[in-house]
Chimera marker file (.cmm) of the C-alpha trace (Angstrom):
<marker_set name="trace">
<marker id="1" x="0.000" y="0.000" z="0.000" r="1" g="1" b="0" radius="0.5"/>
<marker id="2" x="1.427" y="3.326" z="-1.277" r="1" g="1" b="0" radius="0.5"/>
<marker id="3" x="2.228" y="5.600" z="1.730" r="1" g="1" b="0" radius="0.5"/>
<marker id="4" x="0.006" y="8.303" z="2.916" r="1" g="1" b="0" radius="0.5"/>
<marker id="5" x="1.076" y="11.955" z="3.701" r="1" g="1" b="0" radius="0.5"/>
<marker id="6" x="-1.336" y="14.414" z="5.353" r="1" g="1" b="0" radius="0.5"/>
<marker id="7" x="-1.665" y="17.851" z="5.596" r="1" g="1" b="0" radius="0.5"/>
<marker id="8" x="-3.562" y="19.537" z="8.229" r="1" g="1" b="0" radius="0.5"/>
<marker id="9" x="-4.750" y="23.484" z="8.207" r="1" g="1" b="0" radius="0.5"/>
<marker id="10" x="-5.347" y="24.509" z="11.702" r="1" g="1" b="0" radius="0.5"/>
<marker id="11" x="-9.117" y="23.846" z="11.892" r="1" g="1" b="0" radius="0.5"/>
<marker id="12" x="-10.475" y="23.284" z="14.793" r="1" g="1" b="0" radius="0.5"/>
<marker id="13" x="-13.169" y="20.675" z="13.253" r="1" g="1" b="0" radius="0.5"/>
<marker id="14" x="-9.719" y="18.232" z="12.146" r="1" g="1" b="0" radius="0.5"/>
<marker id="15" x="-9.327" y="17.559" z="15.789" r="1" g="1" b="0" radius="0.5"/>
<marker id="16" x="-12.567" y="17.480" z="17.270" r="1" g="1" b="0" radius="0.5"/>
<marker id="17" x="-14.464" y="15.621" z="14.084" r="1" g="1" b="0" radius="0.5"/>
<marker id="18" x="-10.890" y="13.052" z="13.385" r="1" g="1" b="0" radius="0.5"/>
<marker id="19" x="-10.068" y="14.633" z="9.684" r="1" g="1" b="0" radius="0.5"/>
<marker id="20" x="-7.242" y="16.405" z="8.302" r="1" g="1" b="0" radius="0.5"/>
<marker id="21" x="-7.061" y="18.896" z="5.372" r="1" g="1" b="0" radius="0.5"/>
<marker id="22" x="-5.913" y="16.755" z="2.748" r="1" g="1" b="0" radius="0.5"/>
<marker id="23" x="-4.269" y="13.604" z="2.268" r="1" g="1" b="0" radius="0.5"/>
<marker id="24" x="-1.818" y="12.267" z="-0.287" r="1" g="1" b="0" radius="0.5"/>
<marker id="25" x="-1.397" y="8.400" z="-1.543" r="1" g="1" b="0" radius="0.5"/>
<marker id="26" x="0.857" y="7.744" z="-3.797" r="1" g="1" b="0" radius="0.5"/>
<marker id="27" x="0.690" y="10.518" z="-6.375" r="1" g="1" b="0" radius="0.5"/>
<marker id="28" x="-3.340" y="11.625" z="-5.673" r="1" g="1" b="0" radius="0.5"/>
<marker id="29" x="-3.956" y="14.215" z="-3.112" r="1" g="1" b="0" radius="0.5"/>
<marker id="30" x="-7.728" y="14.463" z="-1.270" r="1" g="1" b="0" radius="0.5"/>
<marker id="31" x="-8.580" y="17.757" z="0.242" r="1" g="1" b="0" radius="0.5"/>
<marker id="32" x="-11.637" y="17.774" z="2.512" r="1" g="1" b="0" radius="0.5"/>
<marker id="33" x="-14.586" y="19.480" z="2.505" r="1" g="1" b="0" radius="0.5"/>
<marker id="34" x="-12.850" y="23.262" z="3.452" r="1" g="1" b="0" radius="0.5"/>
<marker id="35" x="-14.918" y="25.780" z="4.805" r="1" g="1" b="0" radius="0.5"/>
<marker id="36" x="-14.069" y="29.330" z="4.978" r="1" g="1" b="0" radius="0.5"/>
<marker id="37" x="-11.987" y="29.606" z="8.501" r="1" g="1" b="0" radius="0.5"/>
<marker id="38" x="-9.256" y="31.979" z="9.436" r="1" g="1" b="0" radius="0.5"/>
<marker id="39" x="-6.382" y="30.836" z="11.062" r="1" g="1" b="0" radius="0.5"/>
<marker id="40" x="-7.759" y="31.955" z="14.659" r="1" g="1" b="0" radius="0.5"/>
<marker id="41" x="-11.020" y="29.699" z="13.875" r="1" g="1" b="0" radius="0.5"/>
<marker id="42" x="-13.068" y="32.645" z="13.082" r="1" g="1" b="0" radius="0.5"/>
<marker id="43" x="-15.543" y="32.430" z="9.875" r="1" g="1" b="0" radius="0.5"/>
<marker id="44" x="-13.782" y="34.123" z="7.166" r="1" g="1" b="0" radius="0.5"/>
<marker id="45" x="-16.151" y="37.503" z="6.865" r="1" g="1" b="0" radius="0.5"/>
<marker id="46" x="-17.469" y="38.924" z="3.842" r="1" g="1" b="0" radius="0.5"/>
<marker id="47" x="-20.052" y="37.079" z="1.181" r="1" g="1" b="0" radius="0.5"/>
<marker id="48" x="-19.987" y="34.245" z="-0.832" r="1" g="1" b="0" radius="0.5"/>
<marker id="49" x="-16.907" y="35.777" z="-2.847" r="1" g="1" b="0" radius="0.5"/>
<marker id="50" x="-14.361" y="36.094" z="0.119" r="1" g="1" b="0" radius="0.5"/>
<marker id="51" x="-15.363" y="32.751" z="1.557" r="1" g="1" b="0" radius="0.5"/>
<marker id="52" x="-14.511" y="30.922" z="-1.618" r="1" g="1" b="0" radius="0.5"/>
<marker id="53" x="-11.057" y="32.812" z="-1.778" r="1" g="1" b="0" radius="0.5"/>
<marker id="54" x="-10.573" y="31.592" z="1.666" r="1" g="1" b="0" radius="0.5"/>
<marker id="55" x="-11.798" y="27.735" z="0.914" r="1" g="1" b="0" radius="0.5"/>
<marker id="56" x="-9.635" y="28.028" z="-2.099" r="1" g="1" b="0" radius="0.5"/>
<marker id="57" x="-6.188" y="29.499" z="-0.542" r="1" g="1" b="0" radius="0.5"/>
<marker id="58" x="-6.800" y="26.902" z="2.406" r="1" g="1" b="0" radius="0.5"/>
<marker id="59" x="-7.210" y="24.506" z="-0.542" r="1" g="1" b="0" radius="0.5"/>
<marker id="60" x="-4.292" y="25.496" z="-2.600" r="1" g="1" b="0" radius="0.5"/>
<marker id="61" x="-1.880" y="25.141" z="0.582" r="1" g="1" b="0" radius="0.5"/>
<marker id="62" x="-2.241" y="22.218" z="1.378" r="1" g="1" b="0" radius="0.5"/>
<marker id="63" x="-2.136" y="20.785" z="-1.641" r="1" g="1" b="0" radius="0.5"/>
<marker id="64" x="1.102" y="22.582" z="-2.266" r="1" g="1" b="0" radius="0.5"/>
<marker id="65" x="2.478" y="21.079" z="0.876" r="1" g="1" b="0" radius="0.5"/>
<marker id="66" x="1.838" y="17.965" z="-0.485" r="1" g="1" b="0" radius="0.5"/>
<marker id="67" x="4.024" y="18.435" z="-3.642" r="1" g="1" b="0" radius="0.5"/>
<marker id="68" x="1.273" y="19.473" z="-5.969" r="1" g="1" b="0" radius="0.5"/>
<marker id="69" x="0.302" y="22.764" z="-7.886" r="1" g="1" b="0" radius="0.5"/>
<marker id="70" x="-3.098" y="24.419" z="-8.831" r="1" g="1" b="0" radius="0.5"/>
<marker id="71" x="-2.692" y="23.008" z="-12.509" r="1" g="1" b="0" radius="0.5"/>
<marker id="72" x="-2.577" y="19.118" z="-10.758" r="1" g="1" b="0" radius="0.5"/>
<marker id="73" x="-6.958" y="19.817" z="-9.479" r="1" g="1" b="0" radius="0.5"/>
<marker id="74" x="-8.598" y="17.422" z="-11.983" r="1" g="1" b="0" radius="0.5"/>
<marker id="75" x="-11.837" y="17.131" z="-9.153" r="1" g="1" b="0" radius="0.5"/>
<marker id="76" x="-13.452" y="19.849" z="-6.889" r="1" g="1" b="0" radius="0.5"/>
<marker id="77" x="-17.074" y="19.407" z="-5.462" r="1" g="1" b="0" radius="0.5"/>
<marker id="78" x="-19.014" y="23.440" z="-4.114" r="1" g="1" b="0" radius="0.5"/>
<marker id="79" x="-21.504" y="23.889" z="-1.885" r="1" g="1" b="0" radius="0.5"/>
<marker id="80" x="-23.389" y="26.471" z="-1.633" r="1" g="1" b="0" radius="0.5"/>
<marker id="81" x="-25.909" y="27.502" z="0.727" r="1" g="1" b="0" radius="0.5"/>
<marker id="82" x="-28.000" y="30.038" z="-1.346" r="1" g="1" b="0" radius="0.5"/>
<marker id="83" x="-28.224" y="29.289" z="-5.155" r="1" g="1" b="0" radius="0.5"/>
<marker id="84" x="-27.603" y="33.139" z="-5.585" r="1" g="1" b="0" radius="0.5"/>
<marker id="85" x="-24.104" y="32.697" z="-4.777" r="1" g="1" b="0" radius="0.5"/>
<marker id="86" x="-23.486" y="30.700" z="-7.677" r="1" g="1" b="0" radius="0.5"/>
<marker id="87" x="-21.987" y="32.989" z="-10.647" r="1" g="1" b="0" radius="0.5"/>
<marker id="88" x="-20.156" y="34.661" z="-7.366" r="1" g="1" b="0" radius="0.5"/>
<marker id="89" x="-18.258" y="31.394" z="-6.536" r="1" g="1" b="0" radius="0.5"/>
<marker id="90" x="-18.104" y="30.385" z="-9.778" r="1" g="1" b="0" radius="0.5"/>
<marker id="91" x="-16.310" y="33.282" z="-11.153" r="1" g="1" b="0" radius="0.5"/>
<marker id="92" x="-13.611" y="32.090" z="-7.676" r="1" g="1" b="0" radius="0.5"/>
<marker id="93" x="-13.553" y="28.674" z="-8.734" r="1" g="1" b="0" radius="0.5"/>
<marker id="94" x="-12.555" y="29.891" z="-12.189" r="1" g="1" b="0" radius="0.5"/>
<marker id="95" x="-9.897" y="32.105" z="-11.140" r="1" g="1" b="0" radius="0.5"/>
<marker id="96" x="-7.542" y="29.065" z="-8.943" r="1" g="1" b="0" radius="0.5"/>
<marker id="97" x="-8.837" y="26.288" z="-10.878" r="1" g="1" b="0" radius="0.5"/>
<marker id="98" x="-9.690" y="27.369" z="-14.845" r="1" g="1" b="0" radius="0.5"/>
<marker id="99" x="-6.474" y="27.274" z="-15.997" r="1" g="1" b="0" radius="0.5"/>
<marker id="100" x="-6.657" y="23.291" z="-14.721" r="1" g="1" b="0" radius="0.5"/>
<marker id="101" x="-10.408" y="23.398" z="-16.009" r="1" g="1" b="0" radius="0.5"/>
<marker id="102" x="-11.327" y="20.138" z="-13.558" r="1" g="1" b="0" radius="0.5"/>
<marker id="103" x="-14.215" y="18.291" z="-13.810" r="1" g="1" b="0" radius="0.5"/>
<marker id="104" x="-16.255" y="20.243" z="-10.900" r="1" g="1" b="0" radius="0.5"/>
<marker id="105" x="-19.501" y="20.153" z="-9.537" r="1" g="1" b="0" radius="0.5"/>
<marker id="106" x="-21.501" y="22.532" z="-7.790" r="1" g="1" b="0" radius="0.5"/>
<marker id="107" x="-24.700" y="21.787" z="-5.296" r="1" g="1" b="0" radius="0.5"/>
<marker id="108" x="-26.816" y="23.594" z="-2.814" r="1" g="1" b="0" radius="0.5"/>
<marker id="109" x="-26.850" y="22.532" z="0.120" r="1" g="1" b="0" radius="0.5"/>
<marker id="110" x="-29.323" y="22.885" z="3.250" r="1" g="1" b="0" radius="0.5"/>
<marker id="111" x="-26.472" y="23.614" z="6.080" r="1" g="1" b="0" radius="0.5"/>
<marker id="112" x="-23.246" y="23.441" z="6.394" r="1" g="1" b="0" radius="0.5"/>
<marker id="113" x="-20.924" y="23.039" z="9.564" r="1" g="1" b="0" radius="0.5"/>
<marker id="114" x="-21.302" y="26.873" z="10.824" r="1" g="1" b="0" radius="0.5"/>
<marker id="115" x="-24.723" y="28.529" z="9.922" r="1" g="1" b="0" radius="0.5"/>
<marker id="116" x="-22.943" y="31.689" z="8.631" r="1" g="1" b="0" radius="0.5"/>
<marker id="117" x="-20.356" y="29.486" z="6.103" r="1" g="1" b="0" radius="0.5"/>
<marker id="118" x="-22.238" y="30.091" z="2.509" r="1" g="1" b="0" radius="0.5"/>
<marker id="119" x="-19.872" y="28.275" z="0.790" r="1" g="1" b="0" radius="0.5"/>
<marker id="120" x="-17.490" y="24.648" z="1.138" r="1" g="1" b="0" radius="0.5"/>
<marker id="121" x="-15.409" y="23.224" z="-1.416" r="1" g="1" b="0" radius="0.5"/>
<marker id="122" x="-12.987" y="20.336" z="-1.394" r="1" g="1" b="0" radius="0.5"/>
<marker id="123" x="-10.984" y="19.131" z="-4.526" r="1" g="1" b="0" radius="0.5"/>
<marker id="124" x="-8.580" y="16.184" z="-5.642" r="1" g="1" b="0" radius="0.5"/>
<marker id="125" x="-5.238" y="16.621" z="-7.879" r="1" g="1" b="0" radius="0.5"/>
<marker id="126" x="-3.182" y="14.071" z="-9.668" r="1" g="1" b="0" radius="0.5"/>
<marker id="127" x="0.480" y="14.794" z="-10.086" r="1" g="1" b="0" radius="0.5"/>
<marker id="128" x="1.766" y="13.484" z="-13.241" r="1" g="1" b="0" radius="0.5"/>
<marker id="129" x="4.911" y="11.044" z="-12.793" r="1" g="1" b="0" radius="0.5"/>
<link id1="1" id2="2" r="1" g="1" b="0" radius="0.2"/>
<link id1="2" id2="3" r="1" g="1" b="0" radius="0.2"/>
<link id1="3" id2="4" r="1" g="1" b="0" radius="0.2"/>
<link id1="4" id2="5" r="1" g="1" b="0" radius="0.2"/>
<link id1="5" id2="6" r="1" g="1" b="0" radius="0.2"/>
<link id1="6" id2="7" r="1" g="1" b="0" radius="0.2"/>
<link id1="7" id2="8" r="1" g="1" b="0" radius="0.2"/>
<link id1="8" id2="9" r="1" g="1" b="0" radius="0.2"/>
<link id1="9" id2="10" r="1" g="1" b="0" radius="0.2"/>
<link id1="10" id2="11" r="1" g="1" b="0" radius="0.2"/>
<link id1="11" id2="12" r="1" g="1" b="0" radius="0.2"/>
<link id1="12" id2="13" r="1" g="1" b="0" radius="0.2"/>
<link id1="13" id2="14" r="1" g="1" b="0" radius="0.2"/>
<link id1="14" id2="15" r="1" g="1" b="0" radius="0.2"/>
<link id1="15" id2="16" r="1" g="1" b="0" radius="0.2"/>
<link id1="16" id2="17" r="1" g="1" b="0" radius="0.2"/>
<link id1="17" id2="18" r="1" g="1" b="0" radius="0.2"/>
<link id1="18" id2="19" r="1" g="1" b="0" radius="0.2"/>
<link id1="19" id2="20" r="1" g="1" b="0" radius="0.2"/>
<link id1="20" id2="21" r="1" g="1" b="0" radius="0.2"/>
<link id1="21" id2="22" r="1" g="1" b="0" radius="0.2"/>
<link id1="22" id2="23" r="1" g="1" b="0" radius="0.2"/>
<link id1="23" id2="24" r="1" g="1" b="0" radius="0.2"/>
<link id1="24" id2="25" r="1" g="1" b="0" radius="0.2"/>
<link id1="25" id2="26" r="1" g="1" b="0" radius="0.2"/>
<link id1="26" id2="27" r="1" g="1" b="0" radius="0.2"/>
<link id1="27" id2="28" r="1" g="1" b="0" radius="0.2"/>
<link id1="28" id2="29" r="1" g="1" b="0" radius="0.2"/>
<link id1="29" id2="30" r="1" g="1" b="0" radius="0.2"/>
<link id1="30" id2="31" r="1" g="1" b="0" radius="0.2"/>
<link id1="31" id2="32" r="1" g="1" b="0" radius="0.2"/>
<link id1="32" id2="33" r="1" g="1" b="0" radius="0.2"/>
<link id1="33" id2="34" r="1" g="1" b="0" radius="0.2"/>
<link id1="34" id2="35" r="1" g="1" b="0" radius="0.2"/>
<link id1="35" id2="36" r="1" g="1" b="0" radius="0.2"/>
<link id1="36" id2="37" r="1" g="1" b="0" radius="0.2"/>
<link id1="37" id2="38" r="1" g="1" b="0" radius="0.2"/>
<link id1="38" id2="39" r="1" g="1" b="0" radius="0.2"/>
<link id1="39" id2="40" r="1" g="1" b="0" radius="0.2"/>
<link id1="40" id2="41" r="1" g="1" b="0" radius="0.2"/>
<link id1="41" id2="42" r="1" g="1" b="0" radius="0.2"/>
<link id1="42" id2="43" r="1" g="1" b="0" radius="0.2"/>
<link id1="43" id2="44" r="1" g="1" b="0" radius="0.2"/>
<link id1="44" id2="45" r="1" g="1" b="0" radius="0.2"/>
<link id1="45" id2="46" r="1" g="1" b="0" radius="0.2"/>
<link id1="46" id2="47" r="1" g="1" b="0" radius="0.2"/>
<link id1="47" id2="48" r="1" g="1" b="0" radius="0.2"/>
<link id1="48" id2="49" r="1" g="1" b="0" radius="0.2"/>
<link id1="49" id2="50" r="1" g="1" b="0" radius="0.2"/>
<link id1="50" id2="51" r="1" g="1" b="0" radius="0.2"/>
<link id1="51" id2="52" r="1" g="1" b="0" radius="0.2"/>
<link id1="52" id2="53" r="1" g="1" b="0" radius="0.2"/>
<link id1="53" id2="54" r="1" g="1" b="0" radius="0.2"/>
<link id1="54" id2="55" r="1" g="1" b="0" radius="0.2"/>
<link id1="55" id2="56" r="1" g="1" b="0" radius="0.2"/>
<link id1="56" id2="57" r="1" g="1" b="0" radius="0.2"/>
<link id1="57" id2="58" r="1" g="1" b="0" radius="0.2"/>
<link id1="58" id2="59" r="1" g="1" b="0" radius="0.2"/>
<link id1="59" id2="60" r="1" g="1" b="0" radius="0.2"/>
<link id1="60" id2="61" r="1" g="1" b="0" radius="0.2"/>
<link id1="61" id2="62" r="1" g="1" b="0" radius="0.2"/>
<link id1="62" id2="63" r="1" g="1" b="0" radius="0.2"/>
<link id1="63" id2="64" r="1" g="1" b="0" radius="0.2"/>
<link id1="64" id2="65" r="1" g="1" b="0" radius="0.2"/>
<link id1="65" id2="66" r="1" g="1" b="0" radius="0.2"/>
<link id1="66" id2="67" r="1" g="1" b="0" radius="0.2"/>
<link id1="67" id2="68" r="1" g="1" b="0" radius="0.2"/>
<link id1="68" id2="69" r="1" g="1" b="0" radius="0.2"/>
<link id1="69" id2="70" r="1" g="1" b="0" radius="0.2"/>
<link id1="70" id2="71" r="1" g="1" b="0" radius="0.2"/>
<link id1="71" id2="72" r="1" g="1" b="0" radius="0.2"/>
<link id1="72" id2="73" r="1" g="1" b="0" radius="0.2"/>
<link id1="73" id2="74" r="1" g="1" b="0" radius="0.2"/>
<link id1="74" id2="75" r="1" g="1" b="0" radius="0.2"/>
<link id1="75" id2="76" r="1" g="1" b="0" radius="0.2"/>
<link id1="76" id2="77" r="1" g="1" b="0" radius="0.2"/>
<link id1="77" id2="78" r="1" g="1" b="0" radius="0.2"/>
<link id1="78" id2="79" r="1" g="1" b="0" radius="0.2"/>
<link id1="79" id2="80" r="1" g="1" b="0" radius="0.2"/>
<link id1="80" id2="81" r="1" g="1" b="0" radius="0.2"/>
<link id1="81" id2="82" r="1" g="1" b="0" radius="0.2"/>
<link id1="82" id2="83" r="1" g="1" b="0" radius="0.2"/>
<link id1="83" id2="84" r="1" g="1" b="0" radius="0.2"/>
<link id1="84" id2="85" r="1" g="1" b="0" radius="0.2"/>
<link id1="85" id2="86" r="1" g="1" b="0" radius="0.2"/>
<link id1="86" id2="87" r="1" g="1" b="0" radius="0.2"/>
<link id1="87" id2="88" r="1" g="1" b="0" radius="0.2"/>
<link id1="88" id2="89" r="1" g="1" b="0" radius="0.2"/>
<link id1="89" id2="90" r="1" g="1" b="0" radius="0.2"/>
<link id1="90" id2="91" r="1" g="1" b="0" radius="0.2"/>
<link id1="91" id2="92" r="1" g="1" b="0" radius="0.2"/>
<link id1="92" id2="93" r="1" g="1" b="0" radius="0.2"/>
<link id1="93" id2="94" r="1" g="1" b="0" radius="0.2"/>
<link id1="94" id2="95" r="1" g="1" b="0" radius="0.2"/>
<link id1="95" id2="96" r="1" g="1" b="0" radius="0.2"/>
<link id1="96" id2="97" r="1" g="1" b="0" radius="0.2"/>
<link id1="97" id2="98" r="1" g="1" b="0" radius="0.2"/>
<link id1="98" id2="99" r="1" g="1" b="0" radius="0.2"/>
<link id1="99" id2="100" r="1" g="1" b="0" radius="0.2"/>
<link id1="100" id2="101" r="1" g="1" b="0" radius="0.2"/>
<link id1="101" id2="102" r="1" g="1" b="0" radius="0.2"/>
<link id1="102" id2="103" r="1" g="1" b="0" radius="0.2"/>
<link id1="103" id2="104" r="1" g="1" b="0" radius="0.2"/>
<link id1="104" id2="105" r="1" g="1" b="0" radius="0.2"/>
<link id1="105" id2="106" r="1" g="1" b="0" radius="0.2"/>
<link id1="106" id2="107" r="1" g="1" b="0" radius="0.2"/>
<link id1="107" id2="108" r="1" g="1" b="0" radius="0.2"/>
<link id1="108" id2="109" r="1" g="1" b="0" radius="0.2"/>
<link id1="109" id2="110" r="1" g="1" b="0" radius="0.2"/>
<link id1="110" id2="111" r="1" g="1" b="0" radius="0.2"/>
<link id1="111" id2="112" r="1" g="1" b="0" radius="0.2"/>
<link id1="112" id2="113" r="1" g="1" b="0" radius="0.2"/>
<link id1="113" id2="114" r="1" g="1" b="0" radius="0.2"/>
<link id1="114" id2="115" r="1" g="1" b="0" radius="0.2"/>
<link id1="115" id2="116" r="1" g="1" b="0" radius="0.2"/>
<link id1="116" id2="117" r="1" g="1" b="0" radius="0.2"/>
<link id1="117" id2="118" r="1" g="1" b="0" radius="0.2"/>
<link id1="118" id2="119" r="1" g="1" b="0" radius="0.2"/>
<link id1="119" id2="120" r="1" g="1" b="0" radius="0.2"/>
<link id1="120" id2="121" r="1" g="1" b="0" radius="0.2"/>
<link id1="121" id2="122" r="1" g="1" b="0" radius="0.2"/>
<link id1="122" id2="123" r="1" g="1" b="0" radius="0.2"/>
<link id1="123" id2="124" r="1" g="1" b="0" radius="0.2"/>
<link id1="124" id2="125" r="1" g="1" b="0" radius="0.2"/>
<link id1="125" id2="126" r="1" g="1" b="0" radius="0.2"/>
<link id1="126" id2="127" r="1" g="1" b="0" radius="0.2"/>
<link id1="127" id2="128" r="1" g="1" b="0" radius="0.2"/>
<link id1="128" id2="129" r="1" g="1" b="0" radius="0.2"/>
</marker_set>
């Protein structure tokens, strides 16, 4: 079985729910579900917009610390709390992730973990040999 390398963000859900931020095996990488947190464990303020930036730099790191690159994303999955928020996160997603153009999905969903997150998104990456 191919080793596995994780890569944790600071989150205080990693600890208390048993996750970490991403995890690599072999040459995929696995990001969670990543909600828009600051460093402190505050909610990233701001709309739909900044939260994705957030998701997406919390994203980008730890896939970087795993030896990958924005260009390796061939997967990433959005939720969204408010269909409104759509073309707003969208236009995000399009910005980190376009020049990869992954295979992505976006859904609404009824909740997520804090009631003022309007936005998750979580990704995989490949690194080519």
């Amino acid at each position: 079985m191919p080793e596995r390398t994780r890569a944790t963000s600071g989150s205080p859900f990693e600890e208390q729910f048993g996750f970490c931020r991403a995890v690599r095996v072999g040459n995929r990488i696995m990001v969670a579900g990543t909600g828009p947190i600051e460093d402190d464990g505050s909610t990233t303020p701001g709309d739909a917009s900044a939260q994705a930036e957030r998701c997406c730099d919390l994203i980008l790191a730890a896939i970087e610390g795993l030896g990958g690159e924005a260009e390796d994303v061939v997967r990433t999955r959005m939720f969204l709390t408010d269909p409104a928020d759509q073309e707003a996160v969208g236009a995000v997603h399009a910005i980190y992730f376009g020049a990869a153009i992954p295979a992505a999905t976006m859904v609404g969903a009824a909740w997520l973990c804090r009631p003022e997150w309007k936005v998750e998104i979580e990704a995989e990456a490949i690194i080519d040999p």
